[in-house]
N, CA, C and O atoms as CSV, one atom per row, in Angstrom:
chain,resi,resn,atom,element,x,y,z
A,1,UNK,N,N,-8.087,-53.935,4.340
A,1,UNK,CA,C,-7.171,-54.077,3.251
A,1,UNK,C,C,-7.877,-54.825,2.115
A,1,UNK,O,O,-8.415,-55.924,2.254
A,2,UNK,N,N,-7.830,-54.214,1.129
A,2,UNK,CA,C,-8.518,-55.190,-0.330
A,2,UNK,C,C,-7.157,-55.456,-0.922
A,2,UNK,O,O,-6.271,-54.602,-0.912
A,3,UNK,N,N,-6.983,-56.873,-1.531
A,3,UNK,CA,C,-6.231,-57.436,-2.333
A,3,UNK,C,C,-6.617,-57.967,-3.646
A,3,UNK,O,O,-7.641,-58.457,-4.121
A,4,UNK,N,N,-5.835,-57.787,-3.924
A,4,UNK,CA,C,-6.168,-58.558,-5.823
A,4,UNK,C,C,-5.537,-59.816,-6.108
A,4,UNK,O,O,-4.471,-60.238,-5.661
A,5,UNK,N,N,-6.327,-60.357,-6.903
A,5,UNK,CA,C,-5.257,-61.983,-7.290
A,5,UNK,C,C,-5.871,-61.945,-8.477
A,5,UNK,O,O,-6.688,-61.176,-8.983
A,6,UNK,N,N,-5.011,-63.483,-9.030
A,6,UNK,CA,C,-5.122,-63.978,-10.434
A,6,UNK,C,C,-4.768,-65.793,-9.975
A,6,UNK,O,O,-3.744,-66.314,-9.532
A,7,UNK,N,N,-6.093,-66.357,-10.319
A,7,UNK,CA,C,-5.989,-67.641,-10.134
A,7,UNK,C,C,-6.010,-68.354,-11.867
A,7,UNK,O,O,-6.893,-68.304,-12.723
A,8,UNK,N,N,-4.728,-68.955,-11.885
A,8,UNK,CA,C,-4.699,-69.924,-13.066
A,8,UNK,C,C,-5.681,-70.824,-13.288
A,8,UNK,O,O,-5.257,-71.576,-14.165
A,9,UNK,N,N,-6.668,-71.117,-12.992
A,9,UNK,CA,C,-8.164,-71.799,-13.099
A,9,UNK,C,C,-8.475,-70.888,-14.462
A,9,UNK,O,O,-8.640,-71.272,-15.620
A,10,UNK,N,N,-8.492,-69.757,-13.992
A,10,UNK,CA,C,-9.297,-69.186,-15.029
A,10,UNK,C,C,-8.837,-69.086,-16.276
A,10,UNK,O,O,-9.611,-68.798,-17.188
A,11,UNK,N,N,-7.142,-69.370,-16.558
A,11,UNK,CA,C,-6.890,-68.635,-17.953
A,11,UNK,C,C,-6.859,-69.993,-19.230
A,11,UNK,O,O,-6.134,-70.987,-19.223
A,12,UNK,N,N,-7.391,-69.793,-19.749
A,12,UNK,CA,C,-7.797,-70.979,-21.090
A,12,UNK,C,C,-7.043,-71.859,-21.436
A,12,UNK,O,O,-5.969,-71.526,-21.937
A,13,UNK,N,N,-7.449,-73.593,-21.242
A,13,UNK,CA,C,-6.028,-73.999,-21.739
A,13,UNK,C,C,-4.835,-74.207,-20.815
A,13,UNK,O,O,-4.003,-74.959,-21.324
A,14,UNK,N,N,-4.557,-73.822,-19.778
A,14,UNK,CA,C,-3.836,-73.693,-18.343
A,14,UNK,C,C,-4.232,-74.646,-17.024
A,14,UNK,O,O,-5.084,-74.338,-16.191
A,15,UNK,N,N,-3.435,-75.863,-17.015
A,15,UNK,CA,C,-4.238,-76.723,-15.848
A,15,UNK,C,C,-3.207,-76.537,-14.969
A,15,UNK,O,O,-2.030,-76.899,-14.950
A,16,UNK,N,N,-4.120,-75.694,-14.021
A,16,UNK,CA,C,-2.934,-74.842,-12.760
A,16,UNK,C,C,-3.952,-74.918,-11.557
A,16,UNK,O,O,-5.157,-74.695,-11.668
A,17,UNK,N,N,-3.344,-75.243,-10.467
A,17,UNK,CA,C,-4.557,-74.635,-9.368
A,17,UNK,C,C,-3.885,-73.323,-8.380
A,17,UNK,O,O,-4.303,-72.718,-7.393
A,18,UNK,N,N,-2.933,-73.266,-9.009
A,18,UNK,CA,C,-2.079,-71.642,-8.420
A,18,UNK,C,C,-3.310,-70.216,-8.368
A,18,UNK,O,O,-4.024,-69.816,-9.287
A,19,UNK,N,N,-3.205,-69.708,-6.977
A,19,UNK,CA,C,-4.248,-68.376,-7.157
A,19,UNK,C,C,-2.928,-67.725,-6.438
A,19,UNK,O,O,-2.274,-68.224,-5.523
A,20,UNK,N,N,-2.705,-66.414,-7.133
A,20,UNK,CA,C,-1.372,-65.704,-6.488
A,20,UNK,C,C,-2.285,-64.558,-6.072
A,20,UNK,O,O,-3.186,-64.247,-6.851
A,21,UNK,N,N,-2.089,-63.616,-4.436
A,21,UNK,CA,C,-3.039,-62.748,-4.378
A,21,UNK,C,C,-1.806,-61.645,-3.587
A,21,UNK,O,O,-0.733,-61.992,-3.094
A,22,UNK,N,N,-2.412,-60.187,-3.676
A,22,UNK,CA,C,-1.486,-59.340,-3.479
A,22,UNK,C,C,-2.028,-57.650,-3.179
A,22,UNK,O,O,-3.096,-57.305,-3.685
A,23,UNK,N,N,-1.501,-56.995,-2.626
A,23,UNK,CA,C,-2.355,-55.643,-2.127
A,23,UNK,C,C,-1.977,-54.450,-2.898
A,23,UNK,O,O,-2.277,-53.278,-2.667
A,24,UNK,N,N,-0.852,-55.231,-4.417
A,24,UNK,CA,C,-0.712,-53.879,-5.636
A,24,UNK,C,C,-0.680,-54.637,-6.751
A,24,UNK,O,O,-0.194,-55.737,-7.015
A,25,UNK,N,N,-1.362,-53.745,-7.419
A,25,UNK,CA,C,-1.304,-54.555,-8.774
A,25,UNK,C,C,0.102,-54.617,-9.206
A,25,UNK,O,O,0.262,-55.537,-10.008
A,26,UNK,N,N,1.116,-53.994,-8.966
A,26,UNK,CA,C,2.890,-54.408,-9.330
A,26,UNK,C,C,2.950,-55.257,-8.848
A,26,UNK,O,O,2.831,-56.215,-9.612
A,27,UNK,N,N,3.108,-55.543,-7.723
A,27,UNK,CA,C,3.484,-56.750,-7.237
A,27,UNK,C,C,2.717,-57.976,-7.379
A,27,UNK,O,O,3.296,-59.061,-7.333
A,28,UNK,N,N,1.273,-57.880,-7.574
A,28,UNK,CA,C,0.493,-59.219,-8.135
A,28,UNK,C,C,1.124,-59.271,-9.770
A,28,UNK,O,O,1.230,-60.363,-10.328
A,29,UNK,N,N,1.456,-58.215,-10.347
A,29,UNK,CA,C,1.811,-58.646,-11.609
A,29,UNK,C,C,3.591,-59.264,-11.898
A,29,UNK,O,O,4.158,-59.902,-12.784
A,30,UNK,N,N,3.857,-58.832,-10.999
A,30,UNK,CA,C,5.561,-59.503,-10.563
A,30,UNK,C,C,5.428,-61.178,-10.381
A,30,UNK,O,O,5.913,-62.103,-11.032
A,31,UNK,N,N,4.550,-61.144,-9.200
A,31,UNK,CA,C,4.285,-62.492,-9.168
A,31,UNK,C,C,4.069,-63.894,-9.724
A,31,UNK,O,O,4.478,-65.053,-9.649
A,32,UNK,N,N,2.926,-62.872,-10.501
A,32,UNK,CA,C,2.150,-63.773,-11.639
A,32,UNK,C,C,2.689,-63.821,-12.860
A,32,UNK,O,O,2.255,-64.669,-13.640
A,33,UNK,N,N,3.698,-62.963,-13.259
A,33,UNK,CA,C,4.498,-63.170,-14.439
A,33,UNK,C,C,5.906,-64.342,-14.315
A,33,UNK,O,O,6.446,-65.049,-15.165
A,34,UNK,N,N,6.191,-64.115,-12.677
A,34,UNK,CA,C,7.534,-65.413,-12.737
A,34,UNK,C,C,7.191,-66.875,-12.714
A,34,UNK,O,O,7.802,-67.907,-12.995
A,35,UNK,N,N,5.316,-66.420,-12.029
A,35,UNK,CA,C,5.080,-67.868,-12.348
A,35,UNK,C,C,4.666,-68.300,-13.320
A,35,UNK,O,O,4.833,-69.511,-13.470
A,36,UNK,N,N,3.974,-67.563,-14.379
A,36,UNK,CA,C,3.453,-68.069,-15.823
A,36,UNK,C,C,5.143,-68.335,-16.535
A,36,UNK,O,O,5.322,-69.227,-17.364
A,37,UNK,N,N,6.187,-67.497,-16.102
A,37,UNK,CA,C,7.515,-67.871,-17.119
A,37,UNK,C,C,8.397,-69.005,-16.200
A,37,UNK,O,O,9.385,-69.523,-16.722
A,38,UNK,N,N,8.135,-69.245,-15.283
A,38,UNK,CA,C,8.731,-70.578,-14.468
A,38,UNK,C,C,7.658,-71.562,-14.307
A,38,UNK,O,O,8.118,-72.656,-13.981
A,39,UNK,N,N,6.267,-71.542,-14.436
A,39,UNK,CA,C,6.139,-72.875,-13.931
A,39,UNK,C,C,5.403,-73.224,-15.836
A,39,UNK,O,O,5.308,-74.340,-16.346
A,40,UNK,N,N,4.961,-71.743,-16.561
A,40,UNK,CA,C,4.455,-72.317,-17.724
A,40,UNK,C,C,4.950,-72.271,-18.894
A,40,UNK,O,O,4.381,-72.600,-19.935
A,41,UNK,N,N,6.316,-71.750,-18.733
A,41,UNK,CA,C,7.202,-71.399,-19.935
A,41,UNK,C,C,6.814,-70.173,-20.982
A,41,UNK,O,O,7.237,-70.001,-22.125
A,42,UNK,N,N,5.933,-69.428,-20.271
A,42,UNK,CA,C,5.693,-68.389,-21.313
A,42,UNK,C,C,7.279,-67.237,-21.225
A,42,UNK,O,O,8.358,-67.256,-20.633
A,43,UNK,N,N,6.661,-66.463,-22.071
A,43,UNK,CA,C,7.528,-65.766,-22.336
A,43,UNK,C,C,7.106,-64.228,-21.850
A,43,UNK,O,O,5.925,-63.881,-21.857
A,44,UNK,N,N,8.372,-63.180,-21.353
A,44,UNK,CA,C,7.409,-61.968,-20.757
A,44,UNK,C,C,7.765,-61.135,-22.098
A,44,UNK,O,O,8.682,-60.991,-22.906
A,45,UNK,N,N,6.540,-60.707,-21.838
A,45,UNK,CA,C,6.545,-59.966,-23.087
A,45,UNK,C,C,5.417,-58.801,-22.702
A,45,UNK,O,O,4.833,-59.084,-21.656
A,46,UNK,N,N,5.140,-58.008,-23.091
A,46,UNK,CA,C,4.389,-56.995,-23.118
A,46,UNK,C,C,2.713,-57.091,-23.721
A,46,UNK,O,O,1.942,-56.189,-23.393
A,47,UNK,N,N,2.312,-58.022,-24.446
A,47,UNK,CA,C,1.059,-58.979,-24.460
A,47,UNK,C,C,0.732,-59.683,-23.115
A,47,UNK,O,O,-0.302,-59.529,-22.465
A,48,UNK,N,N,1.843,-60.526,-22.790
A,48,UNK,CA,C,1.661,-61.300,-21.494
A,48,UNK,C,C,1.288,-60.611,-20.210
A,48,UNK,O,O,0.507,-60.843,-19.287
A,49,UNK,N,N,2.072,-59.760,-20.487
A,49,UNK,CA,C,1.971,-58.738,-19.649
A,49,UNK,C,C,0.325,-57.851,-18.636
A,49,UNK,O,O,-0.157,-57.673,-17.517
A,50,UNK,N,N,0.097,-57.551,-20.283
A,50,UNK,CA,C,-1.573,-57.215,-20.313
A,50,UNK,C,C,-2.425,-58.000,-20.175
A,50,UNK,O,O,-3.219,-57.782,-19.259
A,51,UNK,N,N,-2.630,-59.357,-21.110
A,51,UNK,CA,C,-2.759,-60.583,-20.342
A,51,UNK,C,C,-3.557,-60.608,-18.906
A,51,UNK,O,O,-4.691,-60.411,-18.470
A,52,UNK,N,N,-2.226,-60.980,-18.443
A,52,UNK,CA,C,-2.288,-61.296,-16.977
A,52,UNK,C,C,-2.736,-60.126,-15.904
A,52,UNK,O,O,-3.108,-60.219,-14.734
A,53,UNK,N,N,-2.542,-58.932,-16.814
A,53,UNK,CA,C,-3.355,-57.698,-15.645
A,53,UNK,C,C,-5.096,-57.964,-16.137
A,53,UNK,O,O,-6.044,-58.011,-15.353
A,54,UNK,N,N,-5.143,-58.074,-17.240
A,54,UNK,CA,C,-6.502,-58.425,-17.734
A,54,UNK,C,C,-7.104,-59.367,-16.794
A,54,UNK,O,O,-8.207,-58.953,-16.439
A,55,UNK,N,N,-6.782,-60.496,-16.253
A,55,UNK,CA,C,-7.349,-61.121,-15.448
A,55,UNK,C,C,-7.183,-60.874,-13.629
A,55,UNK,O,O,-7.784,-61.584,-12.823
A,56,UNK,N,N,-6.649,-60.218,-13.401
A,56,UNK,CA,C,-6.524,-59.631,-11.780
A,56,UNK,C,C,-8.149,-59.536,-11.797
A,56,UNK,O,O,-8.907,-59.333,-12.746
A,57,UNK,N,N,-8.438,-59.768,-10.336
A,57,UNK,CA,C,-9.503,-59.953,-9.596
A,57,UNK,C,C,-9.259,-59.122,-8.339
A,57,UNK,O,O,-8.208,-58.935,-7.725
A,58,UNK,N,N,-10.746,-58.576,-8.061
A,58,UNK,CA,C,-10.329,-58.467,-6.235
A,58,UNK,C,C,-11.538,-59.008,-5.718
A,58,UNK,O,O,-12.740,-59.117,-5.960
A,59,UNK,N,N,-10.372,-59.386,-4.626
A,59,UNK,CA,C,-11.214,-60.289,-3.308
A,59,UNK,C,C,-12.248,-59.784,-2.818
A,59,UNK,O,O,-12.285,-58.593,-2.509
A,60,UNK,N,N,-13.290,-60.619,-2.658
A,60,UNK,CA,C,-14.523,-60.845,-2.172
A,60,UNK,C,C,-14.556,-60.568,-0.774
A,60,UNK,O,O,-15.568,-59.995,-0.370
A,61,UNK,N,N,-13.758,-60.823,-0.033
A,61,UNK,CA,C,-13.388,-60.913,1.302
A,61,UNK,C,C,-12.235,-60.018,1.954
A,61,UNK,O,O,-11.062,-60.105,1.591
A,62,UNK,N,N,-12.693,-59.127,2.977
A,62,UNK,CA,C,-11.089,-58.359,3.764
A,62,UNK,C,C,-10.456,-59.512,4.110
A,62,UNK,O,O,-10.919,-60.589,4.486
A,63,UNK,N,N,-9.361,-59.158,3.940
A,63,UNK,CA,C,-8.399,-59.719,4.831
A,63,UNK,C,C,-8.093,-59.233,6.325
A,63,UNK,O,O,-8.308,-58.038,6.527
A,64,UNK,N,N,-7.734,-59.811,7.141
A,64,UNK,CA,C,-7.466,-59.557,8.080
A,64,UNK,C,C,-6.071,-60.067,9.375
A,64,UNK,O,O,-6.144,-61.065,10.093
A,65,UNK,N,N,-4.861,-59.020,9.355
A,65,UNK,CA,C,-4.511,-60.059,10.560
A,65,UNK,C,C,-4.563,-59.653,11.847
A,65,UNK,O,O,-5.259,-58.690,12.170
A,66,UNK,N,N,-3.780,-60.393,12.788
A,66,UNK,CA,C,-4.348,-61.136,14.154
A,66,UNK,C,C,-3.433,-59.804,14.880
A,66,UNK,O,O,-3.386,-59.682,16.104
């Protein structure tokens, strides 16, 4: 399974140590949008939006469970 995330480290200006990670980009972008508008007060908007897909990452590492 490859997953994608978006760790708030990276976005400019943002002192977060939140990494949200996820196996669709909808749902990493669901994620990562309630937390930039609940924990950072942004606003969703359709910039933000792109934004935050702009920075999705994928993991270095499978995941795996037991």
């Amino acid at each position: 399974m490859i997953r994608k995330f978006i760790d708030c480290r990276d976005m400019p200006g943002v002192k977060c140590t939140v990494a949200i990670f996820a196996e669709t980009e909808e749902e990493l972008l669901e994620a990562a949008l309630q937390h930039a508008v609940g924990a950072h007060g942004c606003k969703d908007t359709p910039e933000l939006r792109e934004r935050l897909r702009s920075c999705f990452k994928i993991e270095k590492r499978r995941a795996s469970y037991s």
